[in-house]
gemmi code that builds the backbone of each chain (N, CA, C; Angstrom):
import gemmi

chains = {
    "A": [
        ("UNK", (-3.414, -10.299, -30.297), (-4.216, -9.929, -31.472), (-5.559, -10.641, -31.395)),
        ("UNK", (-6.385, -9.879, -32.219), (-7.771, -10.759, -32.227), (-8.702, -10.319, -33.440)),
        ("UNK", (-8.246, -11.589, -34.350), (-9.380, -11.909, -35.773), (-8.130, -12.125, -36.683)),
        ("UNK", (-7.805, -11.440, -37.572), (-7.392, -11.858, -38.849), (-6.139, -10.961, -39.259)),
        ("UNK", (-5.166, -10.372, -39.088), (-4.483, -9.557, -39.667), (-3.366, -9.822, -41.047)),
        ("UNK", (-3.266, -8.964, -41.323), (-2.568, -8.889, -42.861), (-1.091, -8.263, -43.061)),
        ("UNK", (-0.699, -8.705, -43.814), (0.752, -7.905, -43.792), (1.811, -7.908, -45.136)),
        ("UNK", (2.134, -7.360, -45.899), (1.859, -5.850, -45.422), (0.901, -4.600, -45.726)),
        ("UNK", (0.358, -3.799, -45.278), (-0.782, -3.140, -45.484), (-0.589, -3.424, -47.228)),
        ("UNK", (0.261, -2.404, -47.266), (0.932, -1.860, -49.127), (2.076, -2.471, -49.126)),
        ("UNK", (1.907, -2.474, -50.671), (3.832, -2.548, -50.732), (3.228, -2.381, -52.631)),
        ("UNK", (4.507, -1.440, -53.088), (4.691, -1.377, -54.425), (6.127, -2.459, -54.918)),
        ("UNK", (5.760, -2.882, -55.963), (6.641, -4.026, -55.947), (6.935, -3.814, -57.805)),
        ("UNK", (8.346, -4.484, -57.933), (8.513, -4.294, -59.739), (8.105, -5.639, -60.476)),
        ("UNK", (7.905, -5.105, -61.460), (7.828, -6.933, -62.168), (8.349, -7.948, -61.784)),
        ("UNK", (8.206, -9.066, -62.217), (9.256, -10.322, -61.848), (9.343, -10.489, -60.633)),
        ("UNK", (9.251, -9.259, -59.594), (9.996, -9.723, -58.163), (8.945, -10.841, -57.755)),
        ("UNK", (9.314, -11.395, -56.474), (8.457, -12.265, -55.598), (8.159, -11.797, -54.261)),
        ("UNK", (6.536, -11.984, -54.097), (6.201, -11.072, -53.174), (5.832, -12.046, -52.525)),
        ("UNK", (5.667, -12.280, -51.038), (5.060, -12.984, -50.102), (3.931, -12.183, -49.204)),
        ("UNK", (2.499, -12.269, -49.171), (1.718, -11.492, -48.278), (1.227, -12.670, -47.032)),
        ("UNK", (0.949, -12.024, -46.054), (1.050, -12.910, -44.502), (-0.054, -12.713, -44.262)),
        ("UNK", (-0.671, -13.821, -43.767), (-2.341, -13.904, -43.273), (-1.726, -14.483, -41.699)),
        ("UNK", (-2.646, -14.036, -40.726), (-2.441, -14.651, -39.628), (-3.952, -15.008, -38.523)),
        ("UNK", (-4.332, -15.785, -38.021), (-5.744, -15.612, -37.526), (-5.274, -16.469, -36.252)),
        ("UNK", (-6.392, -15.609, -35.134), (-6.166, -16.575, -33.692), (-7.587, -16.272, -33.225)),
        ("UNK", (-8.401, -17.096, -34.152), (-9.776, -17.680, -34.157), (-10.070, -19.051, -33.903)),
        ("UNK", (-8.855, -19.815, -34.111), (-8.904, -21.167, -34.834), (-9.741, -21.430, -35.419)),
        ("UNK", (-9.994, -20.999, -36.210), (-10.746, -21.146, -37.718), (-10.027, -22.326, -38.473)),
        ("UNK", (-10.934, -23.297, -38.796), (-10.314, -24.441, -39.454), (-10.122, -23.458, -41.168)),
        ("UNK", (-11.127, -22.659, -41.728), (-10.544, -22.808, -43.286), (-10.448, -21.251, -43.276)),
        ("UNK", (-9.501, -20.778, -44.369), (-8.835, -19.590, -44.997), (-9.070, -19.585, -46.187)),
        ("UNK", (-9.190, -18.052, -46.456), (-9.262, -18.213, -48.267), (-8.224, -16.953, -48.321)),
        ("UNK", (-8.223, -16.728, -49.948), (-7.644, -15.403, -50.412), (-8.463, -14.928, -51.564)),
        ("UNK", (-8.469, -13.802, -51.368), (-9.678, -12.803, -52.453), (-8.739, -12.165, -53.236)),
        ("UNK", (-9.264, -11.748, -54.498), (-8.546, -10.373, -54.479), (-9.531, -9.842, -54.779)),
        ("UNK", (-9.644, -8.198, -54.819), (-10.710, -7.381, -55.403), (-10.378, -6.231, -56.282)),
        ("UNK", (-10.827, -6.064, -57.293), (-10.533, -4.994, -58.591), (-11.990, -4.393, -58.731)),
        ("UNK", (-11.828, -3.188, -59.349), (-12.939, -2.249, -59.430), (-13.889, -3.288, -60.119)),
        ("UNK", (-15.277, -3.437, -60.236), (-16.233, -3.508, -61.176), (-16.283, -5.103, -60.980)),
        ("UNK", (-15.156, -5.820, -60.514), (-15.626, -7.691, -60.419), (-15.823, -8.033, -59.188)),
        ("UNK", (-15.543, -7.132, -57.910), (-15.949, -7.989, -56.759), (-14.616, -8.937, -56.298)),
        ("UNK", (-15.345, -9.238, -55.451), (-14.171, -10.113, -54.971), (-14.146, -11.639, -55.368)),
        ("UNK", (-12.973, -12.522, -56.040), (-12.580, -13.292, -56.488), (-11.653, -14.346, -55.994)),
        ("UNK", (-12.197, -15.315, -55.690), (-11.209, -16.288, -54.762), (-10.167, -16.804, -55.399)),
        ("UNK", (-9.466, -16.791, -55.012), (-7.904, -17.217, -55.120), (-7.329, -18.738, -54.828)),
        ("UNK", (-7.195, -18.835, -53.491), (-7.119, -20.506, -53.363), (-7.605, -20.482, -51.658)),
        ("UNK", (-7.736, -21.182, -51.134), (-8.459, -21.755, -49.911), (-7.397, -22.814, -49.689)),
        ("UNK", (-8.246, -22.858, -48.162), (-8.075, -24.372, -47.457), (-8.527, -24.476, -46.024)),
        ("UNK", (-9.690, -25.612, -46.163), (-10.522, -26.575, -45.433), (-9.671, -26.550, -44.169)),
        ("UNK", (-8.675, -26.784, -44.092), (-7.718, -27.411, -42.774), (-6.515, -27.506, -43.296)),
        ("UNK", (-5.494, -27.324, -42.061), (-4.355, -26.877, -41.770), (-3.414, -28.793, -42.510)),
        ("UNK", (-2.838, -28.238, -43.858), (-2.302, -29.238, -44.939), (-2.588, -29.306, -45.453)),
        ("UNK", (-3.844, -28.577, -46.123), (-4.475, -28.783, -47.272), (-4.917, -27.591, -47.967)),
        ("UNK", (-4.775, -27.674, -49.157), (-5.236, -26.115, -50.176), (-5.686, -26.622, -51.213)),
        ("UNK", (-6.737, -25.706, -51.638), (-7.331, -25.534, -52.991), (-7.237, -24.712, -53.918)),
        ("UNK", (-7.605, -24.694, -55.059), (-7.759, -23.739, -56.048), (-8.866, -22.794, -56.031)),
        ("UNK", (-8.668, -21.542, -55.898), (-9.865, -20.952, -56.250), (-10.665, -20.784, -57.938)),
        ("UNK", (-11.112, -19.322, -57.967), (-11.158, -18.982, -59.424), (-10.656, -18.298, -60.527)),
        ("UNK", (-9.530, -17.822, -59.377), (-8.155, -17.153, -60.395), (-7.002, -17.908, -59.616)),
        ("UNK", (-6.610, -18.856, -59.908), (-5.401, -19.336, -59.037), (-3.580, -18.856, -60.096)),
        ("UNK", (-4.323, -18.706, -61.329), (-2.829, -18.618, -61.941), (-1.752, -17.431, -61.195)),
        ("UNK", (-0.563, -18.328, -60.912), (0.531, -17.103, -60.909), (0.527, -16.912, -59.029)),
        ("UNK", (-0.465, -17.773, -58.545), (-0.362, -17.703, -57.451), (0.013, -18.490, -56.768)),
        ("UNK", (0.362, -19.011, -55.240), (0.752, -20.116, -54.508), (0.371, -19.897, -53.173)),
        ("UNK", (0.110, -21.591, -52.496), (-0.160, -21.177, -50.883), (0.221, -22.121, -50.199)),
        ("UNK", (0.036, -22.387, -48.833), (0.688, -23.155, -48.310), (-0.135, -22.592, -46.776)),
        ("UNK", (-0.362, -24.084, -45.668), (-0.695, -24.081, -44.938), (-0.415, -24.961, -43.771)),
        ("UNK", (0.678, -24.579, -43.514), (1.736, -25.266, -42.225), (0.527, -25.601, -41.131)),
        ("UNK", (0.030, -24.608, -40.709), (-0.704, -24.490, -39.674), (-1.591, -24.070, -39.566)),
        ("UNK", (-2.896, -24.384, -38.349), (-3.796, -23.719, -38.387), (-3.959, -21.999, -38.500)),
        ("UNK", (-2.887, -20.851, -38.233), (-3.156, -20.006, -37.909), (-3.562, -19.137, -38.904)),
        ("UNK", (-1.949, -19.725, -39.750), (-0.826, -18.875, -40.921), (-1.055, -19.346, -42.103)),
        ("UNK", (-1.881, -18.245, -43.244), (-1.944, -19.070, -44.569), (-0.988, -17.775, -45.807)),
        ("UNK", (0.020, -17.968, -45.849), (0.344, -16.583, -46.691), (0.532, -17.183, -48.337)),
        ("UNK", (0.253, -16.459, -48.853), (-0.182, -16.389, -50.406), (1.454, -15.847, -51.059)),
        ("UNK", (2.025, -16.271, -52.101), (2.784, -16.402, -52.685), (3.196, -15.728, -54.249)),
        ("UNK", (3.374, -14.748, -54.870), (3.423, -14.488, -56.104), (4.648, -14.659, -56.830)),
        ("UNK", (4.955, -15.447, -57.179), (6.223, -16.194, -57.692), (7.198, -15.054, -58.527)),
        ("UNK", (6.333, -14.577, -59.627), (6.870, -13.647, -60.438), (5.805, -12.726, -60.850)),
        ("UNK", (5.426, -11.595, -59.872), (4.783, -10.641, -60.002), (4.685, -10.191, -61.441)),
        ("UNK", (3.478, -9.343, -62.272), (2.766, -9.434, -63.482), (1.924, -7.947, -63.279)),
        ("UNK", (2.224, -6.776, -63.625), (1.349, -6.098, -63.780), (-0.383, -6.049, -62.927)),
        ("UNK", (-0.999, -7.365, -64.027), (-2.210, -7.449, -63.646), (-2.601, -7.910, -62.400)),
        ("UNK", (-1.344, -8.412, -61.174), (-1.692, -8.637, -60.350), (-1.955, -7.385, -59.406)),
        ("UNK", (-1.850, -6.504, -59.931), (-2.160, -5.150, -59.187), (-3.439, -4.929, -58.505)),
        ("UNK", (-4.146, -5.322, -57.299), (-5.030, -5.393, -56.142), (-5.317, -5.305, -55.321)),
        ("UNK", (-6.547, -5.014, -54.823), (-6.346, -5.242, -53.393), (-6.424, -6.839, -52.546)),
        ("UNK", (-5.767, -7.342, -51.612), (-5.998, -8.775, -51.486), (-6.109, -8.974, -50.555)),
        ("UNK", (-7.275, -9.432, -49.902), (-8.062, -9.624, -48.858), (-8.379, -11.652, -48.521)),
        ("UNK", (-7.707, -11.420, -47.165), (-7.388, -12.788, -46.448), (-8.685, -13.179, -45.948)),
        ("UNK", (-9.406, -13.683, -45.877), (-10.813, -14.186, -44.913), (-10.322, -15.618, -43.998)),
        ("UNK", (-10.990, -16.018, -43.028), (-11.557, -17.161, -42.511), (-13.144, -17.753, -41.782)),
        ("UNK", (-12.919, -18.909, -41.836), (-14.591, -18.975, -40.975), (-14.437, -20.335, -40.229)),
        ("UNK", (-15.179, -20.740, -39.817), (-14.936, -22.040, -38.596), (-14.635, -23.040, -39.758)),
        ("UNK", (-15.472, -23.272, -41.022), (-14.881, -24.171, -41.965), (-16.185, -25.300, -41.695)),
        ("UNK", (-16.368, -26.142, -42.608), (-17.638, -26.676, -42.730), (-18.694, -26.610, -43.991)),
        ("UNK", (-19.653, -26.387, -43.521), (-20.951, -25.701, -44.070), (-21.001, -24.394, -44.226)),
        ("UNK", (-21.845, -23.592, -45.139), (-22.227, -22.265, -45.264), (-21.894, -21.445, -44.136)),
        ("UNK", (-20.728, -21.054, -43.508), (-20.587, -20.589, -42.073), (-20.180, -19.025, -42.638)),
        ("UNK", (-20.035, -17.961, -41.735), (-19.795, -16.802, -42.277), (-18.151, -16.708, -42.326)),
        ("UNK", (-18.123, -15.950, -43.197), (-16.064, -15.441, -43.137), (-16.471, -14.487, -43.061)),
        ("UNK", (-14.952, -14.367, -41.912), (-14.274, -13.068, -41.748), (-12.981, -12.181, -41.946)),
        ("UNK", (-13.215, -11.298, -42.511), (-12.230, -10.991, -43.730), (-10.849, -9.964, -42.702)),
        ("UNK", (-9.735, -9.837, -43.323), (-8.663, -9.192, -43.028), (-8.620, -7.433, -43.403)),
        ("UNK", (-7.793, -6.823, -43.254), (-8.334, -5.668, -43.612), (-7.426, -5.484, -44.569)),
        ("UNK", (-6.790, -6.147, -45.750), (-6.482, -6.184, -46.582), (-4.856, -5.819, -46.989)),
        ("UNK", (-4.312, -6.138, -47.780), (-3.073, -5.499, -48.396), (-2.873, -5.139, -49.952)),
        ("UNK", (-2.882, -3.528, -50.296), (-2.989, -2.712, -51.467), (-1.741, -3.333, -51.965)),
        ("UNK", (-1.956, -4.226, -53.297), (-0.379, -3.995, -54.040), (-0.454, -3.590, -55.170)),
        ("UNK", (0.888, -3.018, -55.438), (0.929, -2.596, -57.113), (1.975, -2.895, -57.260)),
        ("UNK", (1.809, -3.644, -58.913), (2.883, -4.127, -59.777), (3.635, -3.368, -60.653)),
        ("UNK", (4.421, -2.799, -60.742), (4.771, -1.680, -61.602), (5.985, -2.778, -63.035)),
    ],
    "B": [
        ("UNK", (-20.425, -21.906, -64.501), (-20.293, -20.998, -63.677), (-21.145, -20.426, -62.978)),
        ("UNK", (-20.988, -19.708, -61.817), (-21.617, -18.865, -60.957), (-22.006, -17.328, -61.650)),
        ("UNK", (-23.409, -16.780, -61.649), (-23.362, -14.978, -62.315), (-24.360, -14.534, -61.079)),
        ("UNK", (-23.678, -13.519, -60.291), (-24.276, -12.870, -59.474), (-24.833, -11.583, -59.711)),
        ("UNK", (-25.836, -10.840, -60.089), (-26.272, -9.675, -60.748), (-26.425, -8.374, -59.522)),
        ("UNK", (-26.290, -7.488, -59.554), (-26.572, -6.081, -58.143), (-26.198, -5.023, -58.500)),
        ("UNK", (-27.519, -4.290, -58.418), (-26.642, -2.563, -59.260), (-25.435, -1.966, -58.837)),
        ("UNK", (-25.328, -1.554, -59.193), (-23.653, -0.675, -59.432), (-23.433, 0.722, -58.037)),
        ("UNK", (-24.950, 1.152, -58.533), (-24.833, 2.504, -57.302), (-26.485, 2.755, -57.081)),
        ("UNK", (-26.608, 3.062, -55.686), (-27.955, 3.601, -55.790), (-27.442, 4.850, -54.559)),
        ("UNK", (-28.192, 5.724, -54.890), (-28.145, 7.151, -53.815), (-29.553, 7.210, -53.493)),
        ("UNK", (-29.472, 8.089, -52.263), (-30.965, 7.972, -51.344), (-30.528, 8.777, -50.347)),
        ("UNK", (-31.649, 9.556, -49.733), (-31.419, 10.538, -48.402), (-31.372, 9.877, -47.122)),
        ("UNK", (-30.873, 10.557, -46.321), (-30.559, 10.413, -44.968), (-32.037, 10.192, -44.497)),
        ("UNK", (-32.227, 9.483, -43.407), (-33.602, 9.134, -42.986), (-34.904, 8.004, -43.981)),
        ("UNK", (-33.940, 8.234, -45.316), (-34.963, 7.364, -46.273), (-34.640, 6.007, -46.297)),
        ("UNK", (-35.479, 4.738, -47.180), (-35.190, 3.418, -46.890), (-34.706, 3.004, -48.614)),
        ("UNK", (-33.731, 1.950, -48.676), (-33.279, 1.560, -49.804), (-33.344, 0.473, -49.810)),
        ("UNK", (-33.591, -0.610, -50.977), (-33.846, -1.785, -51.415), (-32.699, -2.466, -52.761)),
        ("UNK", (-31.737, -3.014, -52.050), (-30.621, -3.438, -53.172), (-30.755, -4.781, -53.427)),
        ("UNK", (-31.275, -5.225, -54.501), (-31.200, -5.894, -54.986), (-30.572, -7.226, -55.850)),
        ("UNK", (-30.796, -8.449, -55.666), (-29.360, -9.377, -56.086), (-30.259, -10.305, -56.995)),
        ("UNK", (-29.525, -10.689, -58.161), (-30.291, -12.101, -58.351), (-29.082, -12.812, -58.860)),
        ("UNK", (-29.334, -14.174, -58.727), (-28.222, -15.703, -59.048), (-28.655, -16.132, -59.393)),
        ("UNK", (-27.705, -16.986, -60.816), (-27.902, -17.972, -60.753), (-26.535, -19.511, -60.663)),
        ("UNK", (-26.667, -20.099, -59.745), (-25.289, -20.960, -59.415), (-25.403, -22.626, -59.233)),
        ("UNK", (-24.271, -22.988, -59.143), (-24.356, -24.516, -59.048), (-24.511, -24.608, -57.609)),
        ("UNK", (-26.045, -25.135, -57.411), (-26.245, -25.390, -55.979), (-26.375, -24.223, -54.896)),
        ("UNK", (-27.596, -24.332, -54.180), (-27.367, -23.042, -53.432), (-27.023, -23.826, -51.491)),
        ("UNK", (-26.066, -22.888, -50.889), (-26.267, -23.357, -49.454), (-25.912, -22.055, -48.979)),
        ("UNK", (-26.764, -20.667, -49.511), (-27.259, -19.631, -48.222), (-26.909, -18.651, -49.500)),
        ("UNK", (-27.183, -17.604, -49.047), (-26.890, -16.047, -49.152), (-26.895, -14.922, -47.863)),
        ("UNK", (-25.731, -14.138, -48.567), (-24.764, -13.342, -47.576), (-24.866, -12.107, -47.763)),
        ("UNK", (-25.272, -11.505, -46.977), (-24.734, -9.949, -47.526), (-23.701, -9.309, -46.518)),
        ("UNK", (-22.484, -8.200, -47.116), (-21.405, -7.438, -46.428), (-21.595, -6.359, -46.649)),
        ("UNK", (-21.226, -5.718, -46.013), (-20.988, -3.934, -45.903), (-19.452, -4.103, -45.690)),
        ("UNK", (-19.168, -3.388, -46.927), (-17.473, -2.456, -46.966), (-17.694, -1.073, -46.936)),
        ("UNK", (-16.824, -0.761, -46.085), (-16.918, 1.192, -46.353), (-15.489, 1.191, -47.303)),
        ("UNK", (-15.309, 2.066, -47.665), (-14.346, 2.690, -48.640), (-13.111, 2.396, -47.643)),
        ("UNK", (-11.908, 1.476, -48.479), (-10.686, 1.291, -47.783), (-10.405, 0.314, -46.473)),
        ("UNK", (-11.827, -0.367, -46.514), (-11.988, -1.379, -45.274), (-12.017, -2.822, -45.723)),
        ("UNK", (-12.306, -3.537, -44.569), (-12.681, -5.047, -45.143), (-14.049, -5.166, -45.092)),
        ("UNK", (-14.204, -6.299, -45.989), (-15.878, -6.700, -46.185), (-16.641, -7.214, -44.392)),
        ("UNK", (-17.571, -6.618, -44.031), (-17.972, -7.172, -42.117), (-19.128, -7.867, -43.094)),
        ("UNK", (-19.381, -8.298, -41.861), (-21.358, -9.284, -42.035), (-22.124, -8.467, -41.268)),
        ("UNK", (-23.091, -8.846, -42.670), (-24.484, -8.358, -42.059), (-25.647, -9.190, -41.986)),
        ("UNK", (-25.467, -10.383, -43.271), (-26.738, -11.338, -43.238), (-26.235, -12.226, -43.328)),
        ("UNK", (-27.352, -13.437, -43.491), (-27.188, -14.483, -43.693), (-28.561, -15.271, -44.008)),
        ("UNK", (-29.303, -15.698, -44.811), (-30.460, -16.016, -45.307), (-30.419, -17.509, -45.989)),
        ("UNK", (-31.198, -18.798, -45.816), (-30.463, -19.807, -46.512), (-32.559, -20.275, -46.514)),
        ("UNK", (-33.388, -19.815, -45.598), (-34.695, -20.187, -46.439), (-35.799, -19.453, -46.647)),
        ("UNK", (-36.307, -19.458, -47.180), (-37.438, -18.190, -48.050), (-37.744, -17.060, -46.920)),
        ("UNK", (-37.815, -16.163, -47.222), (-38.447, -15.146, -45.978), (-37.576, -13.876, -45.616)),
        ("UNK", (-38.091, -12.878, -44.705), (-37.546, -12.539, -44.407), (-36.481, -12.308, -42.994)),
        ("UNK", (-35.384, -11.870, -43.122), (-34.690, -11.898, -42.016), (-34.247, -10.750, -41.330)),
        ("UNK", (-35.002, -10.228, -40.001), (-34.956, -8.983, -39.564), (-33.740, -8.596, -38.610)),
        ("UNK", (-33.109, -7.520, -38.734), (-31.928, -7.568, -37.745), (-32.189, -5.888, -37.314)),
        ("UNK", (-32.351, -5.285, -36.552), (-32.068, -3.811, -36.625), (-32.877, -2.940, -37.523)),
        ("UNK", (-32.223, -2.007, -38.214), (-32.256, -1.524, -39.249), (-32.245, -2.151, -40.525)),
        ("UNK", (-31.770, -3.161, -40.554), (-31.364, -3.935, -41.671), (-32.266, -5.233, -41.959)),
        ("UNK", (-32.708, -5.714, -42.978), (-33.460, -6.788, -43.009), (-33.098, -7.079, -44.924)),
        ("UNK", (-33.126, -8.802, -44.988), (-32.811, -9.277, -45.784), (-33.548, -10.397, -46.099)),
        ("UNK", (-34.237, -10.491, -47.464), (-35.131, -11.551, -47.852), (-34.730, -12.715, -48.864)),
        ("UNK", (-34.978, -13.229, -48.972), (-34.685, -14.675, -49.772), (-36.009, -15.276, -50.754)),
        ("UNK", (-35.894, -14.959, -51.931), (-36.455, -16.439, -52.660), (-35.863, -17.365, -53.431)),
        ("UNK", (-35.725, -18.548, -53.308), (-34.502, -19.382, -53.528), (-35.619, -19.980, -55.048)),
        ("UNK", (-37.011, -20.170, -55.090), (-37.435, -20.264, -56.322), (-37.035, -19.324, -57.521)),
        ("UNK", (-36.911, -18.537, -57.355), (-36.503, -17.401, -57.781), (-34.885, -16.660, -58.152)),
        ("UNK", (-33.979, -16.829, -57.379), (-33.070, -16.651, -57.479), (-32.645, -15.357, -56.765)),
        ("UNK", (-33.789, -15.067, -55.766), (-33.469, -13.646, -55.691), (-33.680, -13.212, -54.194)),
        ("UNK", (-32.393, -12.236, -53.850), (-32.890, -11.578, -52.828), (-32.604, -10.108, -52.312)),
        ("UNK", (-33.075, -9.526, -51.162), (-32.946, -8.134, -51.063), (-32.702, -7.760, -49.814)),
        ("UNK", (-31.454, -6.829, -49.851), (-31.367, -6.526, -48.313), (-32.125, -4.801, -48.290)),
        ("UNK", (-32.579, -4.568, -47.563), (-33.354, -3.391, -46.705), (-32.759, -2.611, -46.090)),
        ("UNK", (-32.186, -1.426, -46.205), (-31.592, -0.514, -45.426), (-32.828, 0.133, -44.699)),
        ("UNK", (-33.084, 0.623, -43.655), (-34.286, 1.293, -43.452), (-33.377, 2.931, -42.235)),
        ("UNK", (-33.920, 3.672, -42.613), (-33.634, 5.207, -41.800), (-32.020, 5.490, -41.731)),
        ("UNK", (-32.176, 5.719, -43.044), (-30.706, 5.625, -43.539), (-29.918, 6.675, -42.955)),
        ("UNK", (-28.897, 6.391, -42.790), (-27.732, 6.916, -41.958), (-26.664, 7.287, -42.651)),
        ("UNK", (-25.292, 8.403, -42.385), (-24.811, 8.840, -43.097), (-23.940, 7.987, -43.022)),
        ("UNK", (-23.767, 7.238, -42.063), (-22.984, 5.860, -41.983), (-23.076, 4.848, -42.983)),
        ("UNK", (-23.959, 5.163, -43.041), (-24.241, 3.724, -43.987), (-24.016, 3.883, -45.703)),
        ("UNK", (-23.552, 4.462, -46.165), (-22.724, 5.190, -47.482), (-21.595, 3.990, -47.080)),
        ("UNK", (-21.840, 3.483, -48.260), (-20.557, 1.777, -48.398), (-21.261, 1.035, -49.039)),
        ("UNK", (-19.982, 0.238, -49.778), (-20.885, -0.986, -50.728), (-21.150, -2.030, -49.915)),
        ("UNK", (-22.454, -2.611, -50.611), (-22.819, -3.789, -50.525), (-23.063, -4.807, -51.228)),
        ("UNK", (-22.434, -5.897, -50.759), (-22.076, -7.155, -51.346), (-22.728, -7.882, -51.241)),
        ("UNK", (-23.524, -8.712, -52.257), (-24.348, -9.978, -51.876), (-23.145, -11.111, -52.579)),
        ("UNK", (-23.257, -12.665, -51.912), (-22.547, -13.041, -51.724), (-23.207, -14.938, -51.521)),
        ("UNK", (-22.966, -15.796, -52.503), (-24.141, -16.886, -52.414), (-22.951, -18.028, -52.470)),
        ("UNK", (-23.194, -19.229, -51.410), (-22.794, -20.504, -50.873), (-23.128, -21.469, -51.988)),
        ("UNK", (-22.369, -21.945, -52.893), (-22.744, -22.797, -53.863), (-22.444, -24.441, -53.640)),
        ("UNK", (-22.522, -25.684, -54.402), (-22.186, -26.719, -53.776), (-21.244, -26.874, -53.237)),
        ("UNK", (-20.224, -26.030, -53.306), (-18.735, -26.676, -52.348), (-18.641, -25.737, -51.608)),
        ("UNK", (-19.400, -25.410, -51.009), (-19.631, -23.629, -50.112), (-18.958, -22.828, -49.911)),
        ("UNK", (-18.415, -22.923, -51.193), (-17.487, -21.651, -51.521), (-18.181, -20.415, -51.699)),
        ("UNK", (-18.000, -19.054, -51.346), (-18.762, -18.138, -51.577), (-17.802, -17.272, -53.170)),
        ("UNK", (-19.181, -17.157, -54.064), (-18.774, -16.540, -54.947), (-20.013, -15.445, -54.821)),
        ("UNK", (-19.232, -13.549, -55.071), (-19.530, -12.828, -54.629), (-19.879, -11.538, -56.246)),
        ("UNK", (-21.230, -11.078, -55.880), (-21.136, -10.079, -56.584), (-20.532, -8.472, -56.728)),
        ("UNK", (-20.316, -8.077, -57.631), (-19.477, -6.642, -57.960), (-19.716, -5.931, -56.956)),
        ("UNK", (-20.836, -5.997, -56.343), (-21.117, -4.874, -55.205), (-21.889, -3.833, -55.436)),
        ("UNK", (-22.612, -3.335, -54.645), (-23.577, -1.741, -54.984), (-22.997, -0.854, -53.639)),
        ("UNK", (-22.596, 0.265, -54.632), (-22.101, 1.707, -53.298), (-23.472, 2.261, -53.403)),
        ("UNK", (-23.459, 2.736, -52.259), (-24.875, 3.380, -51.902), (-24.321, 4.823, -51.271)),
        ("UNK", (-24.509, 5.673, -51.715), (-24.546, 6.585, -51.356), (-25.696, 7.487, -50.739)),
        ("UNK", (-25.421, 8.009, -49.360), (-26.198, 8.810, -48.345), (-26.575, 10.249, -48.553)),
        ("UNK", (-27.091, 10.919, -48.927), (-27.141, 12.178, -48.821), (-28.213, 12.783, -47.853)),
        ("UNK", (-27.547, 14.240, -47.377), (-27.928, 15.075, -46.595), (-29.551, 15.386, -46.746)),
    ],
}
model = gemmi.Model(1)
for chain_id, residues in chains.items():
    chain = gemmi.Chain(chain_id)
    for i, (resn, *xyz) in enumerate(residues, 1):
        res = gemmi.Residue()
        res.name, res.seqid = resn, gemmi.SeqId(i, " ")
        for name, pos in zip(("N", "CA", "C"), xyz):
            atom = gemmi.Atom()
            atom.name, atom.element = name, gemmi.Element(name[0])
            atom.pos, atom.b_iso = gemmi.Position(*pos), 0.0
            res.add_atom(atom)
        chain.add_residue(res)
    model.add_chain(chain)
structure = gemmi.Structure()
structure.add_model(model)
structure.setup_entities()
């Protein structure tokens, strides 16, 4: 593989359940984020992380979770899926640092029913 | 907080040049970004601008005034390709990128 892939494209999912989405990168890119994007706001960070053990909060973190074993693999967590988490959610990375560019995943459509 | 401002939609003909527009204002600036998404894709790069001026690439060129808050990317001999939003996208003190709504641009014949 080469850049960023996502998994799974879609998935429709019911309330309450718990969904796990998979980021994977073989860039070695020290930092990862998670977006999501909804009509009319753009894309909205979720939680990050600088380097492989460490995560942050983004600007919607509620209801979400992450975890970063390793440099490669950062997958995002929805404990108890919610309607409003219904999005598209888009994985990025970049070398990590300074103002460096990210590069984004090609996303995974979910809906919360 | 971060408020990133960029119209919503602009349409324009094939062969013509378009001017999309961004203005910020944020805690701390360290660059501005612009992406092209096509419909159902991921966000790619196209710029990257962090001091006054402009920045020429191709077809594409992107300016910066950081007194100001403002900048503009340049589509020039527009292509039917090039129908997709664009995202401006600004590096604040913890260089986190917080990103505006986006402008679809639509191409016509």
């Amino acid at each position: 593989i080469a850049g960023i892939t996502q998994a799974p494209t879609s998935q429709i999912l019911a309330a309450g359940r718990r969904m796990t989405l998979r980021c994977t990168q073989d860039m070695r890119h020290n930092a990862m984020y998670w977006y999501r994007q909804d009509l009319g706001l753009g894309l909205r960070l979720i939680h990050y992380s600088n380097t492989a053990g460490t995560t942050g909060k983004g600007e919607v973190p509620d209801g979400y979770s992450v975890s970063r074993a390793n440099t490669d693999d950062f997958p995002l967590t929805l404990a108890s899926a919610v309607p409003s988490q219904t999005s598209v959610y888009f994985c990025a990375s970049s070398v990590g640092g300074e103002a460096d560019t990210q590069y984004f995943g090609p996303g995974t459509r979910l809906t919360v029913l | 907080g971060q408020n990133i401002d960029q119209p919503t939609e602009m349409t324009a003909t094939e062969g013509a040049i378009v001017q999309i527009n961004c203005t910020y204002q944020t805690s701390g600036f360290n660059g501005l970004f612009w992406y092209q998404q096509h419909a159902g894709e991921a966000p790619t790069f196209l710029s990257y601008n962090v001091l006054d001026g402009l920045e020429e690439k191709g077809r594409f060129s992107s300016f910066l005034s950081r007194s100001k808050g403002y900048s503009y990317l340049l589509l020039k001999e527009l292509q039917m390709k090039d129908s997709a939003s664009y995202l401006c996208a600004v590096s604040s003190n913890d260089y986190k990128l917080s990103f505006g709504a986006g402008t679809t641009v639509t191409v016509r014949a």
